[in-house]
C-alpha positions as CSV (number, residue, x, y, z in Angstrom):
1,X,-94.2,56.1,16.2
2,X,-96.6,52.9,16.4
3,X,-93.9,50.9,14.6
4,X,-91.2,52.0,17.2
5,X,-93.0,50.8,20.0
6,X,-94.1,47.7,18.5
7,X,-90.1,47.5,17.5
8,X,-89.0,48.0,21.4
9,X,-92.0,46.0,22.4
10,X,-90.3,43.0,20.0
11,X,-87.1,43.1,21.7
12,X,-88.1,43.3,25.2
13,X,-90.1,40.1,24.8
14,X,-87.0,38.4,23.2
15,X,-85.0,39.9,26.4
16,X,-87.3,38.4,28.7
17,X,-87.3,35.2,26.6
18,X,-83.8,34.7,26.6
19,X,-83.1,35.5,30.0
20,X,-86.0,32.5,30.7
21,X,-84.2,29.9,28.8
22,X,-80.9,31.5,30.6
23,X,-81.8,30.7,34.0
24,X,-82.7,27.0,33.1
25,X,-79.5,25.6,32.5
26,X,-78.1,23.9,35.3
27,X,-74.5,24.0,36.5
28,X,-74.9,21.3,39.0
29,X,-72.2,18.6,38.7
30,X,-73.2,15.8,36.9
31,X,-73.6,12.1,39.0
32,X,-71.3,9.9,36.3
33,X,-70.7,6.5,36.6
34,X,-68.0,5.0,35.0
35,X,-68.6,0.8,34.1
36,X,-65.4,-1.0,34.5
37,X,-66.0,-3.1,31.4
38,X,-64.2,-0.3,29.4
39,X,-60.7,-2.1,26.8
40,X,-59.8,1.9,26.4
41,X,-59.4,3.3,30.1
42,X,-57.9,6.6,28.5
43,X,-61.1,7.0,25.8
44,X,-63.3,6.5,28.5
45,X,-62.2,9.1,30.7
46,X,-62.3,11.6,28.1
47,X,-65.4,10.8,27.5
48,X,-66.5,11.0,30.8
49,X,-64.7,14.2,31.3
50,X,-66.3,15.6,28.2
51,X,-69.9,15.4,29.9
52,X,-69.0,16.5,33.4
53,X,-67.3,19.7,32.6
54,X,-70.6,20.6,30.0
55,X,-72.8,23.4,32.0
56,X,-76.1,22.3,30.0
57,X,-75.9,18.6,30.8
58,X,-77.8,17.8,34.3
59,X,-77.4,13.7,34.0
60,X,-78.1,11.5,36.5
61,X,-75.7,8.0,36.9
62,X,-74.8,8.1,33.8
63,X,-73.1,5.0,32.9
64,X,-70.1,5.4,29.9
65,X,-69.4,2.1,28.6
66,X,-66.2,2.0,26.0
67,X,-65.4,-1.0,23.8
68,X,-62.7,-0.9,21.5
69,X,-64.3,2.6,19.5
70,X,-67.8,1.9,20.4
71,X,-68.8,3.9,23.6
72,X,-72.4,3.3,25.2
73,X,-74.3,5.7,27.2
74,X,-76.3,4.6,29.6
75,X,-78.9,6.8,32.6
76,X,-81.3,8.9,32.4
77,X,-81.9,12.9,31.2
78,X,-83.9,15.7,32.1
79,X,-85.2,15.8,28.8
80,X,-85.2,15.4,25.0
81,X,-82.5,17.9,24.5
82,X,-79.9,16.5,27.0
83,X,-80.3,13.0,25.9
84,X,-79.4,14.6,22.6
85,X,-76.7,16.7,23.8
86,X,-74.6,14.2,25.1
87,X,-74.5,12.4,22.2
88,X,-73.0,15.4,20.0
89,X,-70.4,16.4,22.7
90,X,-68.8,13.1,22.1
91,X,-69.6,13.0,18.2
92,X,-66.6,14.4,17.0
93,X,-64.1,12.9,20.1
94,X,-61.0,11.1,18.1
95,X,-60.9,7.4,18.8
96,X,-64.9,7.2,19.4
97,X,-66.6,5.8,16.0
98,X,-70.0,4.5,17.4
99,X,-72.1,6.1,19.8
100,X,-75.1,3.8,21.5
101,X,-76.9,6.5,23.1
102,X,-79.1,4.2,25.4
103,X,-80.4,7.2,27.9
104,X,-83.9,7.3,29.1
105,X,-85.8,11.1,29.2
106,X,-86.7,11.4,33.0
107,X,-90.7,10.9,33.5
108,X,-91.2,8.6,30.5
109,X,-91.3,4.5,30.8
């Protein structure tokens, strides 16, 4: 009997946990720039696209820079995990080959 309640006392905790981490994601609309200094106006609205329609991503002025396959991002994140995030969204995007993932993590200089 001690093992069932320590069992039910397990999963409750990981309830509660997960319904934390659920209420932290943010499905505000992202403030994305776009730089004009893009050769591929199509690639960079994909991209752009890509990161404004993501639920997780709470980015402010972004800036997407694309150059021939290269595409920049430029702004500033909420934290580690967006930064990150961004990047792998547009990993796999056909016609991007280098990603320059220039965002700063809000708070930090």
């Amino acid at each position: 009997m001690n093992r069932f309640k320590l069992t039910v006392s397990l999963i409750s905790l990981c309830c509660v946990f997960l319904l934390a981490c659920a209420t932290q994601v943010s499905a505000a609309p992202s403030s994305i720039m776009v730089s004009s200094a893009s050769t591929q106006p199509n690639l960079q609205q994909l991209a752009v696209k890509k990161l404004y329609n993501n639920p997780n991503l709470n980015l402010s002025a972004l800036n997407v820079i694309v150059t021939d396959n290269k595409i920049k991002l430029q702004g500033i994140a909420s934290n580690g995990f967006e930064r990150a995030l961004a990047q792998k969204f547009l990993e796999n995007t056909q016609g991007i080959e280098i990603i320059e993932n220039k965002m700063k993590i809000a708070g930090e200089d």
